[in-house]
C-alpha positions as CSV (number, residue, x, y, z in Angstrom):
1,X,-9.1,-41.4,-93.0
2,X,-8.9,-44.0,-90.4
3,X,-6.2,-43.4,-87.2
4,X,-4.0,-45.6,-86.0
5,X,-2.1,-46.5,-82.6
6,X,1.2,-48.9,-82.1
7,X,0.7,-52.2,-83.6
8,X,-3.0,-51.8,-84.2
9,X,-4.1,-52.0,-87.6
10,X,-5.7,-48.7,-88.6
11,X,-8.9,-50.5,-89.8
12,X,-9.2,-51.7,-86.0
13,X,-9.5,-47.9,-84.7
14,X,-11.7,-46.5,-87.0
15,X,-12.3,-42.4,-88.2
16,X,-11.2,-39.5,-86.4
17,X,-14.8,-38.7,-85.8
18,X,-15.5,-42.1,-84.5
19,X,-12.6,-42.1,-82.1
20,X,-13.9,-38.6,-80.9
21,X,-17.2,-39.6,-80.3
22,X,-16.2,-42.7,-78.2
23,X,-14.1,-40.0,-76.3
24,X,-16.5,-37.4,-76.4
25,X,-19.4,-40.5,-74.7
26,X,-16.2,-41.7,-72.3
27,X,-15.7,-37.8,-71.1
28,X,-19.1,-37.1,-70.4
29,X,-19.5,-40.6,-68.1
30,X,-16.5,-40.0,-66.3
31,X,-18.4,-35.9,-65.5
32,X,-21.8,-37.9,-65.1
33,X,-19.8,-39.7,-61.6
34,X,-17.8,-36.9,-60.7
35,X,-20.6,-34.7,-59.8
36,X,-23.0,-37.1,-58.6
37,X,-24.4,-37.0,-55.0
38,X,-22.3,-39.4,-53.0
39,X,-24.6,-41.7,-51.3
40,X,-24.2,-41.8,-47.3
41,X,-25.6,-44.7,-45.0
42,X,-26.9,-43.4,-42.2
43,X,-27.2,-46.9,-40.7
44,X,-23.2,-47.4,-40.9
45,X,-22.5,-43.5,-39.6
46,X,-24.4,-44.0,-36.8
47,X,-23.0,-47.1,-35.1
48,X,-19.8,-45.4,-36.0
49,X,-20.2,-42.9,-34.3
50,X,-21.6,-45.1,-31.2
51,X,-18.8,-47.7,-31.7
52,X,-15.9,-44.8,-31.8
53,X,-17.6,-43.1,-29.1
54,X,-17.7,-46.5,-26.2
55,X,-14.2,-47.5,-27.7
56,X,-12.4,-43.7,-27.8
57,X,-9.3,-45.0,-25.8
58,X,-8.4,-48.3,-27.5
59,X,-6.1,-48.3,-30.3
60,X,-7.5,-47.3,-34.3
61,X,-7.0,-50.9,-35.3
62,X,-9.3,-52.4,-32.2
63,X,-11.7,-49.6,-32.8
64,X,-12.1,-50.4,-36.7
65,X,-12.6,-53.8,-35.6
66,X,-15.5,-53.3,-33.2
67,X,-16.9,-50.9,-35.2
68,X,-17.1,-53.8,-38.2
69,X,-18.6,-56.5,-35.9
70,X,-21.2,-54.4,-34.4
71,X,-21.7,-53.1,-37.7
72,X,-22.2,-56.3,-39.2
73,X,-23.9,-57.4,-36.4
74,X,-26.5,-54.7,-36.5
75,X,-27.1,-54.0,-40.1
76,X,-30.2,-54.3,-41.8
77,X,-30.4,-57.2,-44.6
78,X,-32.8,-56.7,-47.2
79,X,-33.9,-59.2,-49.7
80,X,-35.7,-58.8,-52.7
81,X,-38.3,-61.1,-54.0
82,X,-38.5,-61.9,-57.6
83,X,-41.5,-62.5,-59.4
């Protein structure tokens, strides 16, 4: 028995079981990111932490703003070579 949603033909959707499995895969992704370790720079938190620190009484929007061009400034660039 094939399921069917709006104007889709029911042909286009598939089984039950089908449509539950492709859930079932969707579910189990969406888990796979939500308890993943977030990753944390520790580049970028420390020259926030400098840059907040030398710029504590100017406004939030001058800090973000020196905090991005010394972070830019200051990051590391990798580049990979490819064989």
């Amino acid at each position: 028995m094939a399921i069917g949603s709006g104007n889709r033909d029911t042909k286009d959707i598939g089984s039950w079981q089908e449509f539950f499995q492709r859930l079932i895969r969707a579910v189990k992704r969406l888990r796979e990111d939500a308890v993943r370790t977030p990753e944390v720079c520790l580049e970028r938190a420390r020259v926030e932490m400098k840059v907040y620190e030398q710029y504590k009484n100017e406004p939030r929007i001058i800090q973000r703003a020196r905090f991005l061009e010394t972070y830019l400034r200051e990051k590391t660039v990798f580049i990979a070579a490819m064989n």
